[in-house]
LOTORTOR-533797 format. One record per atom (N, C-alpha, C): x, y, z. Coordinates in steps of 0.02 Angstrom, whole numbers, plus 32768, in hexadecimal, padded with zeros to 4 digits. Layout:
<nodes>
XYZ
...
</nodes>
This chain:
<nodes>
94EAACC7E618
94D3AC8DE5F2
948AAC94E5DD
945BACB5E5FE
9414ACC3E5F5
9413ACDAE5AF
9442AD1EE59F
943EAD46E565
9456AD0BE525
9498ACF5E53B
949FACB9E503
9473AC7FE4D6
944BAC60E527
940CAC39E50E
93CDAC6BE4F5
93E5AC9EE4FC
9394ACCEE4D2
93ABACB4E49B
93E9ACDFE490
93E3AD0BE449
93F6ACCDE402
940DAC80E41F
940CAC3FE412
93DBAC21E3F7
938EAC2AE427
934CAC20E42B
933DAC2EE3E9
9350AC82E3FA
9316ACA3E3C2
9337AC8CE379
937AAC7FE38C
9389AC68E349
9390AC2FE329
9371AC03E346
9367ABB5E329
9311ABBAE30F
9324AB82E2D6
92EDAB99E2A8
92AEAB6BE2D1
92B2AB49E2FF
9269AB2AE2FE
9250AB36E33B
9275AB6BE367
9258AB93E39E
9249ABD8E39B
9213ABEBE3D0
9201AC2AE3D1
9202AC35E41C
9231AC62E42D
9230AC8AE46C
91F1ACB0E476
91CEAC9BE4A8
918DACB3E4B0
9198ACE1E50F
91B1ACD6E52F
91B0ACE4E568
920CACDEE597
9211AD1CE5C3
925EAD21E5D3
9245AD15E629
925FAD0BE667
923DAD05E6A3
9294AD1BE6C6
9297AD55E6EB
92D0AD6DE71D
92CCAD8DE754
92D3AD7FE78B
92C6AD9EE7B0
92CBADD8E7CB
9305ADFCE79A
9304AE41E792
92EBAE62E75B
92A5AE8BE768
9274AEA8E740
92ACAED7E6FC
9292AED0E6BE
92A1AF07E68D
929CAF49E6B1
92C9AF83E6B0
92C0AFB6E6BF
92ECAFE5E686
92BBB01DE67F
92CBB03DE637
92E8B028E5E9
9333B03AE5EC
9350B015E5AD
9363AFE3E5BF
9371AFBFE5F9
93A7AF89E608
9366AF41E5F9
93ADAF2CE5F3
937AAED5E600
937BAEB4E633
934FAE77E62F
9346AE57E670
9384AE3BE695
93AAAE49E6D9
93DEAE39E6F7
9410AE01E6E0
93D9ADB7E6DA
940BAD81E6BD
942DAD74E683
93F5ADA6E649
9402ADA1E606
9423ADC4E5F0
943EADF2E611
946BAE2EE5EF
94A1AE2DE5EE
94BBAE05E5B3
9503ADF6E5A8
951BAE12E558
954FAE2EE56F
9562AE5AE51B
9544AE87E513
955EAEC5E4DD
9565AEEBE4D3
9519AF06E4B6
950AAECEE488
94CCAED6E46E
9491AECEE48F
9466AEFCE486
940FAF01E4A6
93FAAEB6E491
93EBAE8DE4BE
93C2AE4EE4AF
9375AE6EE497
936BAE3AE472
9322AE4AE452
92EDAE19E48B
92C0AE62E4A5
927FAE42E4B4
9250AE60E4A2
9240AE5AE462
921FAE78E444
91D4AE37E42E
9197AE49E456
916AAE10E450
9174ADDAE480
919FADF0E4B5
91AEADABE4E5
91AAADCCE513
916FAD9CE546
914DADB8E581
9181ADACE5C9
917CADDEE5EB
91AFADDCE61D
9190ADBEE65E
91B8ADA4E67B
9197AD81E6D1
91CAAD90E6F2
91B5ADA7E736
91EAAD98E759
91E0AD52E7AA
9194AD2EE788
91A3ACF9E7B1
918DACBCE78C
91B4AC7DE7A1
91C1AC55E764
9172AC33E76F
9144AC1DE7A8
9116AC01E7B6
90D6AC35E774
90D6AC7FE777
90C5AC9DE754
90C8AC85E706
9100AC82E700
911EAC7EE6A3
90EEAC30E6A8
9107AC11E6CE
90EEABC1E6C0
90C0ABC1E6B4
906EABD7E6CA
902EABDCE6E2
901EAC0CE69E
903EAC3BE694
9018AC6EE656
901DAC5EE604
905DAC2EE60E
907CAC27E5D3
9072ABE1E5AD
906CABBEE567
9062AB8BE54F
90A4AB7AE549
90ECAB59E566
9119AB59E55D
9127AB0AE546
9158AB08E52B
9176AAC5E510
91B1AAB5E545
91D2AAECE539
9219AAE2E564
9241AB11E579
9266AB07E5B1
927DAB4BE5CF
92D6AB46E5DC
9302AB77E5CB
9338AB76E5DD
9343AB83E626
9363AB68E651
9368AB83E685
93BAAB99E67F
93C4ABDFE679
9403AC02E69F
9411AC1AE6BB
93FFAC0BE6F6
93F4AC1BE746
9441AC0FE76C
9449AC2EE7A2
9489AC19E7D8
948CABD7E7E8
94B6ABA3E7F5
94B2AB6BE7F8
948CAB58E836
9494AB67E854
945EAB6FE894
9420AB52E88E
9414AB6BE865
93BCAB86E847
93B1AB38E81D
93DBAB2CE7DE
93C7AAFCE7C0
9393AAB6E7C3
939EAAA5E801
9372AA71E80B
9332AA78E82C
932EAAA5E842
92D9AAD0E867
92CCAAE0E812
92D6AB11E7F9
92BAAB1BE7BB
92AEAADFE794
92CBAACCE775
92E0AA94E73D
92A7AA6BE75B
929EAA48E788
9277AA23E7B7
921FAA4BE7B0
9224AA87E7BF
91D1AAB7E7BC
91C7AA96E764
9204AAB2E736
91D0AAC3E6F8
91DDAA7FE6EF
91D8AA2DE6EC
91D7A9F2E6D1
91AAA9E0E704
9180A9DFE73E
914BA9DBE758
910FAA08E713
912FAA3EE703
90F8AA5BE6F1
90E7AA37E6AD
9104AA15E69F
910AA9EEE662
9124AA09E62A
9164AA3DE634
9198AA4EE60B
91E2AA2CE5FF
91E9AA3CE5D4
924EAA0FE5B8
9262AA41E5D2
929FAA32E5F3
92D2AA61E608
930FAA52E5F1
9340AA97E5D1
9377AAA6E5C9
939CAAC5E5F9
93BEAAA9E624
93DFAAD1E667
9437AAD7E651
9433AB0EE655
9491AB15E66C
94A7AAE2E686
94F3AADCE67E
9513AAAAE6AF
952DAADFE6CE
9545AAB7E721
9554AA76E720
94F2AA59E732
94E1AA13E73D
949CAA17E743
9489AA2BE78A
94C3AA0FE7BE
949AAA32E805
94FAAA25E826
94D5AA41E85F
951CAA46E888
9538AA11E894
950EA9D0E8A8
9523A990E8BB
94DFA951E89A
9504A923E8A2
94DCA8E6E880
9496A8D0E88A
9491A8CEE8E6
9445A8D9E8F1
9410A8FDE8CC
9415A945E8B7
9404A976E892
93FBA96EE84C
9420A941E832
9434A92EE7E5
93F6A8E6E7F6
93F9A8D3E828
93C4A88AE821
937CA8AFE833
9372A8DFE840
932DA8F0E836
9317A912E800
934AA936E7DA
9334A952E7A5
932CA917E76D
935DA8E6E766
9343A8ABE743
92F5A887E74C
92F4A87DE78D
92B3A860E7AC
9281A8A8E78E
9284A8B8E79C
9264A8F1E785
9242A8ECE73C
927BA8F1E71C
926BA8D7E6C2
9248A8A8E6B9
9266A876E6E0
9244A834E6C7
91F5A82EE6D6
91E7A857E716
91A7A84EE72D
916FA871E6EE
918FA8BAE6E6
915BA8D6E6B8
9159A8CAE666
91A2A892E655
91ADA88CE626
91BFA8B4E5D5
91E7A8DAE5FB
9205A922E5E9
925EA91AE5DB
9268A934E5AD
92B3A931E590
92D0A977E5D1
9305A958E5F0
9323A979E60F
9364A981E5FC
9395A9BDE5D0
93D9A9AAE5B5
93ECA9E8E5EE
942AA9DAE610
946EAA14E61F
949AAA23E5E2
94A4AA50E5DA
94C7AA8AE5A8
94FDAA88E5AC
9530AA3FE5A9
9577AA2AE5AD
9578AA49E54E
959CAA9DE53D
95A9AA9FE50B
95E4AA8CE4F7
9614AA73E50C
9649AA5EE4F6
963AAA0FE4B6
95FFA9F3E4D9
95F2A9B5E4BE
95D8A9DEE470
95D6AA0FE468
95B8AA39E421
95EBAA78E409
9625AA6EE424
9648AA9CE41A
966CAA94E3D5
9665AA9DE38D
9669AA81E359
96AAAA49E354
96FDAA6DE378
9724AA63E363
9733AA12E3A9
96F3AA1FE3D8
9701A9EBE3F9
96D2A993E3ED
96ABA9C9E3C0
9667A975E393
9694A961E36B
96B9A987E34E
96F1A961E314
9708A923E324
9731A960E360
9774A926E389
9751A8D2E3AA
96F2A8D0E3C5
96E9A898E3D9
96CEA884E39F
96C4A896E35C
96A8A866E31F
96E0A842E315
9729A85AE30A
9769A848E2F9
9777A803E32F
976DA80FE379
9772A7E5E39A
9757A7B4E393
9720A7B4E383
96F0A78AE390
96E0A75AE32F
9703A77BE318
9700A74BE2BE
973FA720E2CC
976EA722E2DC
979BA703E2E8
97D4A709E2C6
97D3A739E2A8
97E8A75CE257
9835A74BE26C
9835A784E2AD
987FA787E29E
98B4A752E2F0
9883A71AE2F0
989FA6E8E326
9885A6F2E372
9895A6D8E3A7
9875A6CBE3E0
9899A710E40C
9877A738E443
9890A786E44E
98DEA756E48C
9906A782E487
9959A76EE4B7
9950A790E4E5
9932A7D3E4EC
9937A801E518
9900A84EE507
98ECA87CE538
98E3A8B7E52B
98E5A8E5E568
98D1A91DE550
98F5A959E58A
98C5A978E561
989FA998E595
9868A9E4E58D
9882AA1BE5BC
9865AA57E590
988AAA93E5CF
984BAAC6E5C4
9845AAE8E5F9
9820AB26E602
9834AB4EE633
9841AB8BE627
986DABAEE635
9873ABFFE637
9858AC13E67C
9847AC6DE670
9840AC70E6B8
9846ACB4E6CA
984BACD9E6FC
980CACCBE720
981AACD3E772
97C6ACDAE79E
9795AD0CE77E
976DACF5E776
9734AD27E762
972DAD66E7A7
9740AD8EE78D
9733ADDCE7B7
96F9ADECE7BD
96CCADE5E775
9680ADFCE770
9645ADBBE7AF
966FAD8FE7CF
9660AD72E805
965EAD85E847
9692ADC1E85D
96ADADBBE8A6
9638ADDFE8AF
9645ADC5E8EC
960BADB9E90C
95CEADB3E906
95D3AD8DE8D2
958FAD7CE8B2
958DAD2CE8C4
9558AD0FE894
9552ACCBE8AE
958DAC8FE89C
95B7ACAAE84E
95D4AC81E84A
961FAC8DE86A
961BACBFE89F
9668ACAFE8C3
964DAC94E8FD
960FAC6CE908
9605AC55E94B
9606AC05E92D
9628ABDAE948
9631AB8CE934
95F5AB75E939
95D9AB89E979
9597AB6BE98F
955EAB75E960
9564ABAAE938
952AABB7E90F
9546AB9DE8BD
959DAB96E8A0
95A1AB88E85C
95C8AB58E853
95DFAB42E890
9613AB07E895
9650AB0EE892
9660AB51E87F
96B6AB66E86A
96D5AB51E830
9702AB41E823
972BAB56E7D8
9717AAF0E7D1
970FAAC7E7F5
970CAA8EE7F5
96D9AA7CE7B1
968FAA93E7D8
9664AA82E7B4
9658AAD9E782
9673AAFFE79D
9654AB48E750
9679AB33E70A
96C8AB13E724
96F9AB04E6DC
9708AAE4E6DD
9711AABCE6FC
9742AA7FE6F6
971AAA3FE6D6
96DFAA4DE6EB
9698AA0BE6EF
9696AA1DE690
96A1AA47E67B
9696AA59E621
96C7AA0AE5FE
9715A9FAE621
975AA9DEE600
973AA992E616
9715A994E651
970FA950E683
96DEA935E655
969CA962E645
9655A942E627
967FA92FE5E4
96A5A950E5C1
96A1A93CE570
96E7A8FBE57A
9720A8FCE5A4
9721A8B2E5C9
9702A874E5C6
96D3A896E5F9
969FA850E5ED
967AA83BE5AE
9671A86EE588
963DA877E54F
9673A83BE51F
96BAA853E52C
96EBA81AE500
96E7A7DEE51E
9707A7CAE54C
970FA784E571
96FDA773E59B
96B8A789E5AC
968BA77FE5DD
96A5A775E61C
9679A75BE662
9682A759E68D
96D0A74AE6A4
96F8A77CE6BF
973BA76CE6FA
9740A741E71E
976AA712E732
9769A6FAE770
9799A715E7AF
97A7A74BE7A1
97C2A780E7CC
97DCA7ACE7C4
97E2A7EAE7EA
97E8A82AE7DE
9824A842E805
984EA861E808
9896A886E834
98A3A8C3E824
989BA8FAE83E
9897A939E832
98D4A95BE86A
98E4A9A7E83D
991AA9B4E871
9913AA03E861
9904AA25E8AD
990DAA83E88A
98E5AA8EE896
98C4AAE3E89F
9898AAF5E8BA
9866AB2BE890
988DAB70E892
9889AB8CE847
98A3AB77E812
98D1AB47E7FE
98DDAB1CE7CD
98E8AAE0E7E5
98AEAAABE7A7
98B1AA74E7C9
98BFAA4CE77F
98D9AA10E794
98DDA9F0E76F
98DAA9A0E78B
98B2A988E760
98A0A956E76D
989BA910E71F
98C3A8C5E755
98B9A89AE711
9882A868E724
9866A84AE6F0
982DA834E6E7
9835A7F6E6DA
982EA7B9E6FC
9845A784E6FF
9831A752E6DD
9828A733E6A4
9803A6E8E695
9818A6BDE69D
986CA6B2E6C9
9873A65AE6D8
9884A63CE695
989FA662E672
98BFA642E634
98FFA66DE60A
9921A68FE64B
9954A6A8E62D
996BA6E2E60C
9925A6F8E5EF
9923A72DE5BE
992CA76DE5F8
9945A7A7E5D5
9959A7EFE606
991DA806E5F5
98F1A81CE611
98A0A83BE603
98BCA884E63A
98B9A8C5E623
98D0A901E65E
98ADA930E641
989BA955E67B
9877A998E674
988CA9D2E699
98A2AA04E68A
98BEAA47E6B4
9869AA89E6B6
985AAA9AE6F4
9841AAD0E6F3
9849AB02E715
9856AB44E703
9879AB71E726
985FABBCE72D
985CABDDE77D
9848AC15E77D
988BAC4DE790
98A8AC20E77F
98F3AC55E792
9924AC68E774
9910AC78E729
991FAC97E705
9915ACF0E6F6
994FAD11E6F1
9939AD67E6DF
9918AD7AE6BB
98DBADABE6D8
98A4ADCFE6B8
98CCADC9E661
9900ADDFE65C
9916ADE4E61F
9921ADB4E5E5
9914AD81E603
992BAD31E5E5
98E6AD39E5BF
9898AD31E5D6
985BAD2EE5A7
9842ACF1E5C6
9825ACCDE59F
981BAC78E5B0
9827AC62E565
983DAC1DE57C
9867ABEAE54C
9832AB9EE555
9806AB80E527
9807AB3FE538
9829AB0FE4E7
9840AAD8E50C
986BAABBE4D1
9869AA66E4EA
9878AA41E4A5
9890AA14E4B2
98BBA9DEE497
98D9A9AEE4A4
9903A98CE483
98EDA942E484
98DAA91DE44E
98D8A8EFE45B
9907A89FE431
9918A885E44C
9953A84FE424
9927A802E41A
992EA803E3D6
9928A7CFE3CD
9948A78CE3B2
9933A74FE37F
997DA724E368
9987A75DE348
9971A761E313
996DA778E2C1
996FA7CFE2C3
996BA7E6E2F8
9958A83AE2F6
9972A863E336
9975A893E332
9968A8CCE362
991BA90BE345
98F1A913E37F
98C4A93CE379
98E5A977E3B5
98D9A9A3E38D
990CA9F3E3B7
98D0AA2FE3A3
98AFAA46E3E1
9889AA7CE3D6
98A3AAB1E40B
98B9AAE8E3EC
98DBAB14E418
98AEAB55E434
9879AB5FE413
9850AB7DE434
9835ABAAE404
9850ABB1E3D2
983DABCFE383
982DABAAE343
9853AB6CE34A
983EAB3BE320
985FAAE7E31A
9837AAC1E310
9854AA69E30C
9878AA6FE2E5
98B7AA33E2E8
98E0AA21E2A1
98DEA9CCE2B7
98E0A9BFE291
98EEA96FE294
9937A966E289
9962A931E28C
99B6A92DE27E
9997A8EBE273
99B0A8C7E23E
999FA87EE230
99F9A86CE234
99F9A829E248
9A24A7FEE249
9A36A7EDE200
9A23A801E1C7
9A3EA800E18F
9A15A836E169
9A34A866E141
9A2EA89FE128
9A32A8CAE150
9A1AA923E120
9A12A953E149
99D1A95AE167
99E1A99DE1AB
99B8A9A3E1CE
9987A9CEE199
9947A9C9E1CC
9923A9EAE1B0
98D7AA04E1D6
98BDAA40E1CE
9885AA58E1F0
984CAA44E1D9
9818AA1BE202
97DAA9ECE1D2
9794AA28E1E7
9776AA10E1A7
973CAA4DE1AB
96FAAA2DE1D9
96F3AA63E206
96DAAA59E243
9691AA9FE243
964DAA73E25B
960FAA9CE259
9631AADBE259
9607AB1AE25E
95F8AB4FE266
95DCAB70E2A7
95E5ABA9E2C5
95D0ABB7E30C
95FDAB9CE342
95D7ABA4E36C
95F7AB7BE3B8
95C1AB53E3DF
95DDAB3AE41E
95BEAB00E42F
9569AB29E456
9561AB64E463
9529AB81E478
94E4AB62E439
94FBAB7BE40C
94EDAB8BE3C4
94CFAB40E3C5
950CAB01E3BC
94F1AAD6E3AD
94C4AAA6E3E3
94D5AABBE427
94ACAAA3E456
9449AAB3E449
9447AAF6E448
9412AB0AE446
93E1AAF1E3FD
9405AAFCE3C1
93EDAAC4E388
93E8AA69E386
9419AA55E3AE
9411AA16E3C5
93D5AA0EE3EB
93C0AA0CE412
9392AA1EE45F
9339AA37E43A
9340AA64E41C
92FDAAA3E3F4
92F3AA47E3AF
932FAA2FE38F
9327A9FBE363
9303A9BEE376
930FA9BFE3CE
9302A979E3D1
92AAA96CE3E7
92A5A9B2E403
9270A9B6E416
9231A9C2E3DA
9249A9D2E3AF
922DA9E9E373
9224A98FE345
925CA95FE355
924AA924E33D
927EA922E2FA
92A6A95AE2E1
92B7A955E2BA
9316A939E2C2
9314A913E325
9350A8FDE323
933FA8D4E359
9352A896E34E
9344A864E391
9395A855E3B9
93C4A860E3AD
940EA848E3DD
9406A877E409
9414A846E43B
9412A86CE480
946FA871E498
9485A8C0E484
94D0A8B7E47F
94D1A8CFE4DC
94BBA8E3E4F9
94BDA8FEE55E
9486A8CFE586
9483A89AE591
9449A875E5AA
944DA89AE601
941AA8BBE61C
9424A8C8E64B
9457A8A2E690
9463A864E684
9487A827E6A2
94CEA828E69E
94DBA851E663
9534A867E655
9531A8A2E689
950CA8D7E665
9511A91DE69A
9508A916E6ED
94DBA8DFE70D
94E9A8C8E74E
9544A8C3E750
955CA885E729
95A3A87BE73C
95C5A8A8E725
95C5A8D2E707
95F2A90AE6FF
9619A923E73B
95C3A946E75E
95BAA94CE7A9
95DCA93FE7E0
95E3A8F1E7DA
95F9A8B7E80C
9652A8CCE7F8
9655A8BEE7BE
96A0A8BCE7AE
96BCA8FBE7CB
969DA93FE7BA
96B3A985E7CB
96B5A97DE817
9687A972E843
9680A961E875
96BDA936E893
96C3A904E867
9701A8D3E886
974FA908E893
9767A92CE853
97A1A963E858
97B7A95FE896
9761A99BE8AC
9778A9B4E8E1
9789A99BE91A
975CA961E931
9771A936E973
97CAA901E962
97D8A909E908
9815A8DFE911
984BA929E91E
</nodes>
């Protein structure tokens, strides 16, 4: 995720990547440990390297810092650079548990610093559609929905930090917390949660009014399967169906049809959202750090139901 939020950075027009901070030093051709994702050489070309973050903080004139750190880490960091009087962009999930999520808020509020978690699903083009649609009323009040995400245990995990629960939370909060946050992002707060499964879990999402709200997340699927996220959502007037390549709408009268939806993916639009707001040239606050706490809580809930 480090390499993603670079190469994001460098490419939104009203930021400048000035400084990278990892704790594993550049050595020869390779890049710095966290950032080296894909095939392609990340560019650090003019961007000063640290490998301790108190360092980067102290040398550097910074605005704002991504943190894509092990989940572990998130709230010690995130916490250093908004003392230092920086905005922070942190990975989700925001911390392992809620306590953690209430200091990094407290945190913000004290230095008065925009603190967003990097729920990209809430920017994932074909999934901003689906809550504009919800939310105009276009096509009637939602009956039901079902989200899925869906791929094999990560292998590039076994003994690192994210096959230890204690350090990433497990499939609860690494995937599942992606179907739960954009959930809430639709019909806000649950009033209860029931989950069932371990490497596949599935869980429904309760509002006390009838409606089927369900989410499946799964690590027990064959290396061969890939990953799948999708979703279905029912409404009076519609069906919204995203299968993992592209939305179609089915209207209750006429044909179906595929509606034209941004460009990119939700990385893409997170990091231009976030670089926009800070820049002044966007005031909606679509992740208020206060959702990404309950995300948390909710992912959290799964597992104890």
């Amino acid at each position: 995720m480090g390499g993603v939020h670079l190469r994001n950075w460098q490419a939104a027009e009203e930021s400048e990547v000035v400084a990278v901070c990892d704790a594993n030093p550049i050595t020869g051709e390779a890049t710095l440990g966290n950032i080296d994702a894909g095939s392609d050489r990340l560019n650090l070309d003019g961007v000063a390297l640290y490998t301790d973050v108190a360092e980067m903080l102290a040398s550097e004139n910074l605005d704002v810092v991504s943190v894509a750190l092990p989940t572990h880490l998130h709230k010690a960091v995130s916490i250093q650079c908004l003392e230092a009087g920086v905005h922070v962009l942190c990975e989700k999930p925001m911390a392992l548990n809620v306590p953690d999520c209430d200091a990094m808020i407290a945190a913000a509020s004290k230095a008065g610093k925009h603190l967003m978690v990097a729920h990209c699903i809430r920017f994932w083009p074909e999934y901003a559609w689906a809550k504009k649609a919800v939310d105009s009323g276009e096509y009637g009040a939602v009956l039901a929905a079902d989200f899925s995400r869906l791929t094999d245990a990560p292998a590039w995990a076994d003994g690192s930090w994210l096959a230890d629960p204690a350090k990433s939370g497990g499939l609860a909060l690494d995937l599942h917390i992606h179907d739960l946050d954009f959930i809430q992002y639709l019909f806000g707060t649950p009033s209860g949660i029931r989950s069932v499964g371990t490497r596949h879990v599935q869980t429904q999402v309760d509002y006390a009014d009838g409606r089927a709200i369900t989410a499946t997340a799964s690590w027990a699927m064959p290396k061969s399967f890939g990953f799948q996220m999708s979703f279905k959502i029912m409404l009076e007037n519609a069906a919204l169906v995203f299968d993992g390549a592209s939305l179609k709408v089915y209207p209750a009268e006429g044909e179906p049809f595929v509606p034209e939806v941004a460009e990119g993916d939700g990385y893409k639009g997170e990091i231009e959202y976030f670089s926009g707001l800070l820049a002044g040239t966007n005031t909606e606050i679509i992740i208020p750090p206060e959702q990404a706490r309950e995300s948390v809580r909710m992912a959290l809930e799964t597992i104890r139901s």
